[in-house]
N, C-alpha and C positions, 0 to 999 in steps of 0.2 A: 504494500500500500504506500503508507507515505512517500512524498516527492524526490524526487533528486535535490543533489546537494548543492546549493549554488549562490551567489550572490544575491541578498537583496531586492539590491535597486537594481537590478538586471529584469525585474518582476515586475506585471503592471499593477496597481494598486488595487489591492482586495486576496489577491492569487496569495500572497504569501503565508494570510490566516489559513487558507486552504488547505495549503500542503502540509501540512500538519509537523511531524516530529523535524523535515527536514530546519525549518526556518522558526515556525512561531514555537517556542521554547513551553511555553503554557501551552497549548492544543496535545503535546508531545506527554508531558507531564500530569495532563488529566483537570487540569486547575480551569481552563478555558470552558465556562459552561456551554456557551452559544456558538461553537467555535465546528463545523461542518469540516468532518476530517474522513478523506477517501476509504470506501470501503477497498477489497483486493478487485474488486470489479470496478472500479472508478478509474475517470481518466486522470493522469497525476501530470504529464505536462502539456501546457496549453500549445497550440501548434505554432504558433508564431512565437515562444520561446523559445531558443536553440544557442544552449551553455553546455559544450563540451566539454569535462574536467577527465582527464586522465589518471582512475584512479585504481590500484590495483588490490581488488575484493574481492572476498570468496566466500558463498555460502554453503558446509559441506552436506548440508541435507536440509530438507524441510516438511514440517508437518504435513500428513497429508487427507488426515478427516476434514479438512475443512473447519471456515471458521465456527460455522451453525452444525459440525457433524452430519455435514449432507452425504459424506461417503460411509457414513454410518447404516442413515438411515435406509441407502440404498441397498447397499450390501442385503440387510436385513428384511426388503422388500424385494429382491430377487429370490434369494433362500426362502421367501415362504411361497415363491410361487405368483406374488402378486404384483410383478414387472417382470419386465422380457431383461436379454441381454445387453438387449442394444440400449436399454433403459439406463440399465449399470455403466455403459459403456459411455454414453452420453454424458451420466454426472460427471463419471470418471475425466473424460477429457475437460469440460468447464475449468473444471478446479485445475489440473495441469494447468492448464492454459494462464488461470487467473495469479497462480503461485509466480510459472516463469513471466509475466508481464509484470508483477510488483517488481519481482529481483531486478527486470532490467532497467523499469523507471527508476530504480532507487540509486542505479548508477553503478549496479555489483560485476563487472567484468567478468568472473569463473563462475557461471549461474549450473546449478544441479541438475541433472534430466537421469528420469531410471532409478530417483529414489519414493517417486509412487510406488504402491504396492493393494493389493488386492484385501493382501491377509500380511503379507511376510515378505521382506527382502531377501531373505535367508528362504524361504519358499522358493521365490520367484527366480532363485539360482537355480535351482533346484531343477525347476521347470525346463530354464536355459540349458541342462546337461542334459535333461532328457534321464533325469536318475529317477525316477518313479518305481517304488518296490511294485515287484512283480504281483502283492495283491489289489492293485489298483486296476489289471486288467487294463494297460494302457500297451498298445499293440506299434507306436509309431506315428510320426507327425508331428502337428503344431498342437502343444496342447492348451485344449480349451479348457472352460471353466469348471465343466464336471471333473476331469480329474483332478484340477488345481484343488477345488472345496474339497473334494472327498479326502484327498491327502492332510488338510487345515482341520477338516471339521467332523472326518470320516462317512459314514454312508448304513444305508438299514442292513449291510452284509457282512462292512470290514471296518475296523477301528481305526482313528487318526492316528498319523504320524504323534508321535514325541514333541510337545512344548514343556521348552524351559525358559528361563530369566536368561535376556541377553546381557553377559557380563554382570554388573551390580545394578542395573536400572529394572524397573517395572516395566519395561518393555517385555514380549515374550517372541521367542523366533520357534519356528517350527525345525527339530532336527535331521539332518540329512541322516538317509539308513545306505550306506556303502560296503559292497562286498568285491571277493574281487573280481564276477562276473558281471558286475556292473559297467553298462555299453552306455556309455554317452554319446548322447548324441544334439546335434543345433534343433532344440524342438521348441523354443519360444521365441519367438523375434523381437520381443518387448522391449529392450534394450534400443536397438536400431529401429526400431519404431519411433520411439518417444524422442529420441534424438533426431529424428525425421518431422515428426509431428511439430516441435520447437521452430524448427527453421524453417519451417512453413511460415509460421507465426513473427519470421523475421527476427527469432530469438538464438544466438549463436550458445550451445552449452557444453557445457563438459559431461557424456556419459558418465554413472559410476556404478562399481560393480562390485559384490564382494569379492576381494581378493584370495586367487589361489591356494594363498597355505592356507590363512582364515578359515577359510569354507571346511577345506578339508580336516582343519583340528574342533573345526568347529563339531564336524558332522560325527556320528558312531557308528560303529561297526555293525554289520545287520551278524541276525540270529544265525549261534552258530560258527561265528569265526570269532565272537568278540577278541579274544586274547591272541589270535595266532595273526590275526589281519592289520597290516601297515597301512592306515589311511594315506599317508604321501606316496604309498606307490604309487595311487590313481595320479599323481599332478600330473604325467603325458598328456593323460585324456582327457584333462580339463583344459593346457593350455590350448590345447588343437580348437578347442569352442570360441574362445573369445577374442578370435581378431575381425571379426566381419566389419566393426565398428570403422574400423578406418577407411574401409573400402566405402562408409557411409558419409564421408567427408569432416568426420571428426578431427579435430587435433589436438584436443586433449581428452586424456581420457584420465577416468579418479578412480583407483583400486581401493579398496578399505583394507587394511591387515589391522584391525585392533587387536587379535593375538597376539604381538609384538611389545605390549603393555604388560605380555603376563612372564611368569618366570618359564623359558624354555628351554628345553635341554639342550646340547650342542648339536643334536643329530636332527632337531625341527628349527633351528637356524638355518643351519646347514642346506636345509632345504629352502627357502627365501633363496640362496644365491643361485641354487641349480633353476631355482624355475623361472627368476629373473636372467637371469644369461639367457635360457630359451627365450623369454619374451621379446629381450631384447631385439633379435632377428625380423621376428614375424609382428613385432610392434615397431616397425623402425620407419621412423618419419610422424610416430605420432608423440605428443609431448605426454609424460608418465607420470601422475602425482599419486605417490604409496600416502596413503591418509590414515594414520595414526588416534586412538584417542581413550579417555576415559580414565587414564594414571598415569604417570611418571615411565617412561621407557627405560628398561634397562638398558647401562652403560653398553653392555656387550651388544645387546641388541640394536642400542642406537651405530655402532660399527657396525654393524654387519647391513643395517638400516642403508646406509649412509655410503655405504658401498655396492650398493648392488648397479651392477649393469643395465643401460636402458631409461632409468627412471631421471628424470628431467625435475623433478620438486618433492619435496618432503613436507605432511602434514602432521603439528602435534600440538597435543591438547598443553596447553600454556599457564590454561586456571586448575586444572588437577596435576597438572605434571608440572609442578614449579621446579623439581630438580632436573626436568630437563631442557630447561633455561641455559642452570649451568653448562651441560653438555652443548646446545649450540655454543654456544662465547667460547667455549675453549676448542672445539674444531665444528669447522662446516664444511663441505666440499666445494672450492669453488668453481664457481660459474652455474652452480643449482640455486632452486627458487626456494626459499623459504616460505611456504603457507603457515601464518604464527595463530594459532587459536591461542583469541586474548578474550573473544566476547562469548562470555557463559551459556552452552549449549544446554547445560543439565536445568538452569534455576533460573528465576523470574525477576531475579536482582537488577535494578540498572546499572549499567557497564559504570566503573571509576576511570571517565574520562582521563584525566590528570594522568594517574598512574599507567593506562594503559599507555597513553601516546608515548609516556619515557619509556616502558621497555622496547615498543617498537623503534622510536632511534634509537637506543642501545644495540636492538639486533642489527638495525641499517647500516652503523657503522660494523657488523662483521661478516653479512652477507652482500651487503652492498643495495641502493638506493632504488636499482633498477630488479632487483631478484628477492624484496620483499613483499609478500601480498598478505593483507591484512584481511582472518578468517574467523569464521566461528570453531568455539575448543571441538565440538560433536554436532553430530546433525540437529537441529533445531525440534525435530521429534522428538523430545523430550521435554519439550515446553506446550506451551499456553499459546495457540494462536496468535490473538489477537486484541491487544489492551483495549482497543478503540471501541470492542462489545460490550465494557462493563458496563455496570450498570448498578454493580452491586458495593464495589468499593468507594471510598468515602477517596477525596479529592489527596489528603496527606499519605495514605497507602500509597494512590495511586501513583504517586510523582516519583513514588520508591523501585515502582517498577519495570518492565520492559520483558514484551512478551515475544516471540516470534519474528511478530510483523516490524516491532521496535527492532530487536537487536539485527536486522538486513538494515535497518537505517543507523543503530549506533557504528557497525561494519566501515557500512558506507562515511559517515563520518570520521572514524577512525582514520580511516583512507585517506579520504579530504587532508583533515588536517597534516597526513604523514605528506603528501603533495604539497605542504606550504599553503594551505587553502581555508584555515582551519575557522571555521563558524565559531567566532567570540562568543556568542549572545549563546549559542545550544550548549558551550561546554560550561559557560557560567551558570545555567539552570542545571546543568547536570552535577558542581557543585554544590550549589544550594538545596539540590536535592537529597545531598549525599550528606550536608552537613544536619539537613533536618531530620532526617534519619536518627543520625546518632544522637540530638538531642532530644527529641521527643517524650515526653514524659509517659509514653503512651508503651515504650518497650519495656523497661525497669518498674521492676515488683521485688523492695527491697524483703521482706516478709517470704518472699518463694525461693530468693538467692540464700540467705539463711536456713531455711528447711533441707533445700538442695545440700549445701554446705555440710550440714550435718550429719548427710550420712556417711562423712569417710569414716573408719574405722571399724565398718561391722558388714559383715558381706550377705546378713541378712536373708536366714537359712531358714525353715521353721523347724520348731524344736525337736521334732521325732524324727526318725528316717521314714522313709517311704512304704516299705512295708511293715510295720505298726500301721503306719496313715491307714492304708487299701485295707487293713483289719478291721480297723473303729469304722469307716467307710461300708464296709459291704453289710457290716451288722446292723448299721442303719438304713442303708437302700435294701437290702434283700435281693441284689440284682444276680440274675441268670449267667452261667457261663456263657463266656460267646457273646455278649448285652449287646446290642443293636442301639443306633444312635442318627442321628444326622449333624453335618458340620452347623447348622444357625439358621442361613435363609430358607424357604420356601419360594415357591417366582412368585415372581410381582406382576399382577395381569393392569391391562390397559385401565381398566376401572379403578383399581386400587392408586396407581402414579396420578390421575386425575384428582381423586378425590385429597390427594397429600398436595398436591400442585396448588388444588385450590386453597386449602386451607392455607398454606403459606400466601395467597392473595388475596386473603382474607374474604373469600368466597363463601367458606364453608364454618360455621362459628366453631367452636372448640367443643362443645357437648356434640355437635353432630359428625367431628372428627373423630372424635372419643368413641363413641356409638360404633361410628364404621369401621375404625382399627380394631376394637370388640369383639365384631361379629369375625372380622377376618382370620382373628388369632384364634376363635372357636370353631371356625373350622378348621384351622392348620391342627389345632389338637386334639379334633375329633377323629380330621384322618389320622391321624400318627396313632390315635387308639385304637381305630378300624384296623389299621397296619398291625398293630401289636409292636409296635417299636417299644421299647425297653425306656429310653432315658431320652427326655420328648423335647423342643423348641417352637418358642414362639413363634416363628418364623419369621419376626424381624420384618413386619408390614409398614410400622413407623420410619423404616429406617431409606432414605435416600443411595449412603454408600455406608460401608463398613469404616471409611476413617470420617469422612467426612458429618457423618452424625454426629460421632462423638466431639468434634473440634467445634462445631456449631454451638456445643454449650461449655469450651472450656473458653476462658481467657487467655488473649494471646495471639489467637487466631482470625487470622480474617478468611472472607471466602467470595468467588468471581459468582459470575453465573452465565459463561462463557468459557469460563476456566480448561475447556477439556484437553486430555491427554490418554493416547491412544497407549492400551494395554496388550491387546492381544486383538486379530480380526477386527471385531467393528465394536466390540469391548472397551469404553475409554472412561476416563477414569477422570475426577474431577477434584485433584490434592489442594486441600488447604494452604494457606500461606501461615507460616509459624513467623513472627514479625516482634516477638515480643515474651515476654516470661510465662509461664506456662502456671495457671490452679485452673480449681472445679468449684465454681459460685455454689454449685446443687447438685444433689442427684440429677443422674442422666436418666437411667434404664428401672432404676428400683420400683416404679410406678408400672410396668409395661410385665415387669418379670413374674410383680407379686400376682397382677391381675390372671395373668397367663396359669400360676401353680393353682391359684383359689380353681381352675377349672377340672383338673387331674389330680388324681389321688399320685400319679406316679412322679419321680423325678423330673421337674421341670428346668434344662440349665440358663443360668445367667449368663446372656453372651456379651463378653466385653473385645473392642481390637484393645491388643498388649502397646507398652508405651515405644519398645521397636518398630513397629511396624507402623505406625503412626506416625512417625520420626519419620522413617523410609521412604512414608509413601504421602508426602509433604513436601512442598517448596519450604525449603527450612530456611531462616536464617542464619545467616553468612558472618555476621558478626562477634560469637562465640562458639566454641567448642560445640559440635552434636553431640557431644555425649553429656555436656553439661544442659540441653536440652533436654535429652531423653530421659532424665532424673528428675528435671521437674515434669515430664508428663507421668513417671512411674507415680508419683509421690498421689497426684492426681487421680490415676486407674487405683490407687492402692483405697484412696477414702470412696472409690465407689464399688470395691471389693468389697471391703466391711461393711458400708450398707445394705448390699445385696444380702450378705449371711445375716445381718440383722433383722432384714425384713423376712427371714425364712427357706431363704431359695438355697439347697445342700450341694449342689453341684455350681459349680462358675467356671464359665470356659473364658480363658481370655486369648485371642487369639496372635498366634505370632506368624504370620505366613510371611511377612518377609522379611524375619532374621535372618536367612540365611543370605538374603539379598545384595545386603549391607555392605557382605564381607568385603574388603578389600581385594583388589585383584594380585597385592602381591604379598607373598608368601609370609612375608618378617615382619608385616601389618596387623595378621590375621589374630593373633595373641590378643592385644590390645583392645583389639574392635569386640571379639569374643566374650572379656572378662567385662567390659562396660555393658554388654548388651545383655548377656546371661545374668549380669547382676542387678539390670532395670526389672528385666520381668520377676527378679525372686523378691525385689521391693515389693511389688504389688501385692503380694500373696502372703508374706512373712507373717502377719498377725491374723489369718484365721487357724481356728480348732480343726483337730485332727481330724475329725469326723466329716467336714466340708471338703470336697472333693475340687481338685480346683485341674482344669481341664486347660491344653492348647490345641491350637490345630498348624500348621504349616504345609504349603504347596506348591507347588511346579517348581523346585530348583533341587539341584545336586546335595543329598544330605550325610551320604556316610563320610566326608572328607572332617563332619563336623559331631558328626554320634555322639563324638564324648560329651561337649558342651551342651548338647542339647539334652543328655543326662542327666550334666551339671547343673539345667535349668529346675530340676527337681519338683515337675509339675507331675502330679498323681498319673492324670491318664493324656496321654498325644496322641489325637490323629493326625494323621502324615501322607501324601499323595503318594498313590503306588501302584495305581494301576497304568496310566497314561504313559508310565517311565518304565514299563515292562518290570517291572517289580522290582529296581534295581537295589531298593531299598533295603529288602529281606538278605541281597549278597552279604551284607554287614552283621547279620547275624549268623549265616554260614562260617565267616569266617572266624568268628568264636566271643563276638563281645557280647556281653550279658547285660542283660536290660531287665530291671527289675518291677519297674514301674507297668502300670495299665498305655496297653499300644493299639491303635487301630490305623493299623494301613489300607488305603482306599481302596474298595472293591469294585468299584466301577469308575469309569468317568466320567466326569459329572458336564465334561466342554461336548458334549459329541451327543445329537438326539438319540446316537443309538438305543435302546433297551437290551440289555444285558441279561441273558436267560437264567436261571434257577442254575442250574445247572454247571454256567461258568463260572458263577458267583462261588459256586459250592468248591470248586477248584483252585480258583483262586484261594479260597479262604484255608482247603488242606496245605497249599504249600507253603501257609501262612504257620500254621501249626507242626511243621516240619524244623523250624526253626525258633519258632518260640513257645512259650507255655501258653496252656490253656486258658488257663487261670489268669492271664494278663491281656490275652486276645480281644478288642472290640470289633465289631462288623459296621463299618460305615462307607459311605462315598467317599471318593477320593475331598471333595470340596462343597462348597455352599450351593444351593437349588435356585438361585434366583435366577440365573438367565435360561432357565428352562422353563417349560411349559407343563401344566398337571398332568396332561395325557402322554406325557414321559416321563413325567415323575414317580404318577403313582403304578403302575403297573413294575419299575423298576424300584422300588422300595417293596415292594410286595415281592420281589422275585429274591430282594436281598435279604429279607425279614426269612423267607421259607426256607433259604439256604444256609442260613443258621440254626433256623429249626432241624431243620435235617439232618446238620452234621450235630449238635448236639444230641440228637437219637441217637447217630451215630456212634459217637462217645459212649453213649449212655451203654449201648447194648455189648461195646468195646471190654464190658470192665468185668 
C-alpha cells in the first residue's frame, strides 16, 4: 500500500496526506483521524508524478491470506464444494496481483513472486518435484488441486501428509515423505507461472524457492527406510527441477536454506557446496541470493555460506542473528551483494529508524555502497497485514506499530535514507514514537515486576511426587483404565460465531448471551455423555481463540481486529500484542467451568492456555526479556488455577502446545529457554492439592528431543499429538525412558475430515500399550475439535470411545 518515497514538494497539494506512511508521519502512525490512507488495491502514484529514487530493497516474503483473509475464506468455500476452481483461482490471482503492485509502488527493487501458496510453501515444493507418496494415487503430470489438498488435508480413503512447526514460528509446513524410489519429476509450473503472471502486470520479480539442502533436511524418510535412507542422496534429482526459471526470463532468483541457522554436521554442509557447484553451471547467467533466517548462523556455516559457487548475494536475519553482524564486519566476499535483514519479519514493533540506518552504513562501508540492499530479517508471513484495518487499537499503541504493509514502507525508507534521500519529518515520528513507547505509563506495573521478582529462589514443584498425586486422584474420580477425554474445543458452527460476534457489538445483551452459550455447553455435555466419554469439556463456545480469550481479560495486552496470521492452510490465527506488564483484574473461565460441572455428575476439566504458549503465540514485546514476561503471565494462569479448584472443578488442563515451539534453533540455547519455560508452567500449578488433577496438552512439533523436560514439567496427565506424526512419539518410549505420569497420545487426527474407524483406533491405541502402562494410558484426539464439523466429530469420538471399550475387554478377559 503506502506510496513511494519521495520529496515533498515534488507533490501536488493534498496527495501527500494520501500517501500515507511514505510522507505524512501521523497517517503512518495511526494519530491522523480523517486522514484516507491507500488500501493494497489503491492507486498510490498519481500519473503525472514521476520521482525516480534508486533504491536498493528487498522484501523476502509476504503475507498471503490477504488483508480481510479473503484467501481464507476461499480456500474454505472451495473444500466445501461451494465454489468452483477457477473461483479459488480468481481470488488467488487478485491478491498476487495486489501484494506485487504495493511492493513496486512502494519503490522495493527485489519484489517476491512464488511465495503465495495454497496450503504450504514446503507443499508446493513438493508439488514442483512431483514427490507425491504413492498413496495419493497421482499417476503423472501437472498437479492439480485434488492431489495438492489430499496431501495438506488428506481424503475419505488416505490420511494427510505430516504437519509440523516451521523452525520456532507458529507457522506449520507440511513434510516431505522421500525414499529412495522417489522419481521427481517438473509436475507444477507454479513457480514460472507467477513469475510470468508478475510481468505481465509490468512487475519485474525475483522467483523464490525452497532451497535444495533445506527441503531435503527438511523432508523425512518415508516408511521403512527411516534409519538406513540418506535424504541428500536425492539433491541430483532435485537440482535437475529447478532451472526452467531462467529460460522464463528471470534474473534473479531467491533460494531459502534457513537450515543453515541450525547446528549441522560436517557431512550436511558439505553438501550446500556439492549442490551449489552443480547449480552453478545450469544457473549460470542468473543472479543467486541463498536467503538465510530466523537465528544467528553459524561461524562454520557462514564459511561455507559465503563460499559457495554461483551465488551472487547472501540473505540474513540481522534482528535474531545479531552475532552474525559480527561475522559480516570481519569477512564478506567481495564483489557479492549483501541483503541485510534489519526490519523485523517475526513482530509488529516499528522499525528503530536511528539505529537501523547506522548499522547499515556500518555494513556499507564493508560490503560497499553499491552491493548493499536493505531487506526484511524473514518473510513478512509472520506478521499482521495491514495497520491501516485497525480499528481496534487506540491511537498511542498504534504509532508503536508497523505491520506488513508498514514494514515494505519502513524497507523502503530505510533505503531512501541509505541513498542520501533520507525523509527528516518520517524518521523524527518514528523517534517520537519510539521515545513514547518507553515512556508510557501504560507499560510499567510496579506491583507485577515485584511479584515476578520474587520468584527467584524456589523452582516451585508441588509437594508430593507424581505418583502419590495419580493415587489421591483416581480415588476421587473413580476413573476407568484407558479414560477417554477430548483436548477442550468442540466446533464452532456459523450460528454460534454470530451470536458471540454480536454480543461483542452489543447486538445481543448479556443475559441473552449467557442463555445461548448455556444451551450450547449443554449440549456439548450431553453428547460427550451420549458418547460415554470418561473426563468431559465444555467445549469452549465463549471462546474466540485459545490465546486470544484469555489476553482479552489480562492486562497488558492489547488486541487488532484485523490482526490475522496464517497458521496452517486457511487456519490463521489472531496473537495479541503483549505491550506492557502482565496481571489478571478477575476471573476468566471460573464462571463458564462451574456452570459446565453443575450439569454432569462426571469430571468436568478447567481448560486454561499455559503462560508459554501465550508468550509464543503473541506479538511480544521487544523491550524486556521473554522470559521475564512469561513469569508475569504464569503468576496470572497461577490465580486462575486456584480459582478454578476453588470453585470445584478437580481436573485443570492448562495447555502448552507451543512449548516446544519456542525452542531455540541452536543447540547451546536450548538449556536456558527449557529451564525458564518448564518452570513458568510448574508456577501455575505449584499450590493446588494433590487430589486436583492438573492436565496439559501439546501439538504438531518434534517432542522426544525434549521428553525429559516435558517430564520435568511434572503435570499429572499430557496429551500429546501422535497420530499425524506416524507415532513418532511412542519411538521414545521404545527406547527405554520411563514416564510415570498419566499420557494420552492422539488417536486420530483431528486436521483431516477423515473419520477414523473403531478399529484403527483400537490399533493404534495397542501399540500404544506396547510401550507404556496401562495404568497411565489416556484415549484422546490428537488436538482440539473446533475446526471440524459434528458430522465428523461425533461419529469419530464414538469410534474412539468403543475402541477403548474394546481393548479394555480386552485387558479385562487378558488376566
Amino acid at each position: 500500500m503506502d506510496g513511494v518515497l519521495r520529496f515533498s514538494h515534488s507533490l501536488r497539494p493534498g496527495f501527500q496526506k494520501r500517501c500515507g506512511t511514505g510522507l505524512d508521519v501521523d497517517t503512518l502512525r495511526g494519530h491522523t483521524k480523517n486522514a484516507v490512507v491507500p488500501t493494497l488495491s489503491s492507486p498510490i502514484l498519481p500519473p503525472r508524478v514521476k520521482v525516480k529514487i534508486e533504491m536498493a530493497s528487498h522484501i523476502v516474503g509476504y503475507p498471503r491470506m490477504g488483508p480481510k483473509r479473503e484467501l481464507k475464506f476461499a480456500l474454505e468455500s472451495f473444500w466445501d464444494g461451494k465454489s468452483t476452481a477457477e473461483d479459488l483461482q480468481k481470488v488467488s490471482a487478485d491478491l498476487r496481483s495486489a501484494i506485487w503492485k504495493q511492493m513496486s509502488e512502494a519503490g522495493t527493487k527485489y519484489i517476491p513472486s512464488n511465495t503465495f501458496a495454497h496450503y504450504d510453501q514446503v507443499l508446493d515444493t513438493t508439488a514442483m518435484l512431483g514427490a507425491v507418496p504413492p498413496r495419493y494415487g497421482y499417476t503423472g503430470g501437472e498437479i492439480g488441486l485434488d492431489v495438492y489438498f489430499s496431501m495438506a488435508r488428506g481424503n475419505a480413503s488416505v490420511p494427510a501428509m505430516e504437519m509440523t512447526k516451521w523452525f520456532d514460528t507458529n507457522y506449520h509446513y507440511i513434510v516431505p515423505e522421500l525414499g529412495p524410489e522417489v522419481n521427481f519429476s517438473y509436475a507444477s509450473h507454479k513457480a514460472v507461472n507467477e513469475y510470468k503472471e508478475a510481468k505481465a502486470l509490468g512487475v519485474e520479480t525475483v522467483p523464490v524457492l525452497v532451497g535444495p539442502v533445506s527441503y531435503l533436511l527438511l523432508s523425512k524418510a518415508a516408511k521403512g527406510v527411516e534409519k538406513s535412507f540418506d535424504l541428500l542422496s536425492l539433491l541430483p534429482k532435485v537440482l535437475a527441477v529447478i532451472t526452467e526459471l531462467k529460460a522464463a526470463g528471470a534474473t534473479w532468483i531467491q533460494l531459502d536454506e534457513p537450515v543453515l541457522v541450525m547446528d549441522l554436521e560436517g557431512h550436511k554442509l558439505e553438501a550446500f557446496t556439492g549442490a551449489y557447484a552443480e547449480l552453478e553451471s545450469t544457473l549460470s547467467g542468473l543472479n543467486v541470493l541463498v536467503e538465510t533466517y530466523f537465528a544467528d548462523i553459524p561461524a562454520e556455516a557462514y564459511k561455507t555460506l559465503t563460499s559457495l559457487k554461483g551465488v551472487t548475494a547472501f540473505g540474513f536475519d540481522l534482528v535474531r542473528g545479531t552475532k552474525t553482524l559480527d561475522l559480516v564486519k570481519a569477512s564478506f566476499p567481495a564483489g557479492k551483494y549483501l541483503f541485510a535483514g534489519v526490519v523485523d519479519g517475526r513482530n509488529i514493533w516499528a522499525n528503530d529508524f536511528a539505529a537501523s540506518l547506522t548499522t547499515l552504513q556500518e555494513l556499507e562501508g564493508v560490503v560497499g555502497k553499491d552491493k548493499l540492499v536493505v531487506s526484511t530479517s524473514c518473510s513478512l508471513l509472520h506478521t499482521a497485514v495491514d495497520l491501516v484495518n485497525e480499528t481496534k487499537l487506540d491511537d498511542e499503541i498504534k504509532s508503536w506499530l508497523a505491520f506488513a504493509a508498514q514494514k515494505v514502507v519502513e524497507v523502503n525508507a530505510l533505503a531512501k535514507a541509505l541513498a542520501g534521500q533520507k525523509d527528516e519529518a518520517l524518521f523524527s515520528a518514528n523517534a517520537a514514537a519510539l521515545a513514547s513507547r518507553r515512556s508510557s505509563p501504560r507499560v510499567t506495573n510496579e506491583g507485577v515486576q515485584k511479584a515476578a521478582a520474587a520468584l527467584k529462589g524456589s523452582d516451585h514443584r508441588r509437594a508430593t511426587n507424581v505418583s502419590a498425586r495419580l493415587d489421591a486422584q483416581q480415588k476421587k474420580l473413580n476413573l476407568p483404565i484407558l479414560p477417554t477425554t477430548t483436548i477442550g474445543s468442540f466446533p464452532q458452527t456459523v450460528e454460534l460465531r454470530r451470536v458471540r460476534r454480536e454480543y461483542k457489538a452489543k447486538k445481543v445483551s448479556e443475559e441473552d448471551y449467557v442463555k445461548a452459550m448455556k444451551e450450547e455447553i449443554k449440549k456439548v455435555v450431553d453428547l460427550q455423555e451420549e458418547l460415554d466419554i470418561d473426563v468431559l469439556v465444555h467445549g469452549e463456545p465463549e471462546r474466540n481463540d485459545m490465546v486470544e480469550y484469555f489476553g482479552e481479560q489480562l492486562s497488558g495486552f492489547a488486541f487488532t481486529a484485523n490482526g490475522w496470521v496464517q497458521s496452517y492452510g486457511s487456519r490463521c490465527v489472531k496473537p495479541p500484542v503483549i505491550y506492557g506488564d502482565v496481571s489478571r483484574p478477575k476471573a476468566m473461565t471460573v464462571f463458564w467451568s462451574a456452570m459446565a460441572q453443575s450439569m454432569t455428575s462426571r469430571p468436568m476439566k478447567g481448560m486454561l492456555t499455559g503462560p508459554v504458549t501465550i508468550l509464543n503465540w503473541s506479538f511480544v514485546r521487544n523491550d524486556q526479556p521473554r522470559h521475564e514476561t512469561c513469569y508475569q503471565i504464569a503468576l496470572a494462569i497461577k490465580d486462575e488455577v486456584e480459582d478454578l479448584e476453588k470453585g470445584g472443578i478437580g481436573v485443570i488442563q492448562i495447555d502448552e502446545a507451543a512449548l516446544r515451539e519456542g525452542l531455540p534453533l541452536r543447540k547451546s540455547e536450548h538449556a536456558f529457554y527449557l529451564d525458564w519455560a518448564v518452570h513458568s508452567f510448574r508456577i501455575t500449578n505449584c499450590g493446588v492439592q494433590d487430589t486436583t488433577q492438573i492436565h496439559t496438552h501439546m501439538c504438531y512439533s518434534h517432542f522426544n528431543d525434549i521428553i525429559h523436560s516435558i517430564i520435568d514439567m511434572d503435570a499429572d496427565v499430557i496429551t500429546i499429538e501422535n497420530s499425524r506424526s506416524d507415532e513418532k512419539l511412542l519411538s521414545v518410549f521404545r527406547e527405554g525412558v520411563k514416564y510415570g505420569a498419566g499420557i494420552g497420545p492422539g488417536v486420530y487426527d483431528i486436521h483431516s475430515p477423515r473419520i477414523p474407524s473403531t478399529e484403527e483406533i483400537a490399533e493404534r491405541v495397542n501399540k500404544m500399550l506396547a510401550v507404556l502402562e496401562q495404568n497411565i494410558l489416556w484415549v484422546n484426539p490428537d488436538c482440539g475439535l473446533k475446526t471440524r464439523k459434528y458430522t465428523e466429530v461425533k461419529p469419530a469420538l464414538k469410534n474412539m470411545v468403543d475402541a477403548a471399550k474394546l481393548i479394555r475387554s480386552q485387558l479385562a478377559s487378558a488376566k
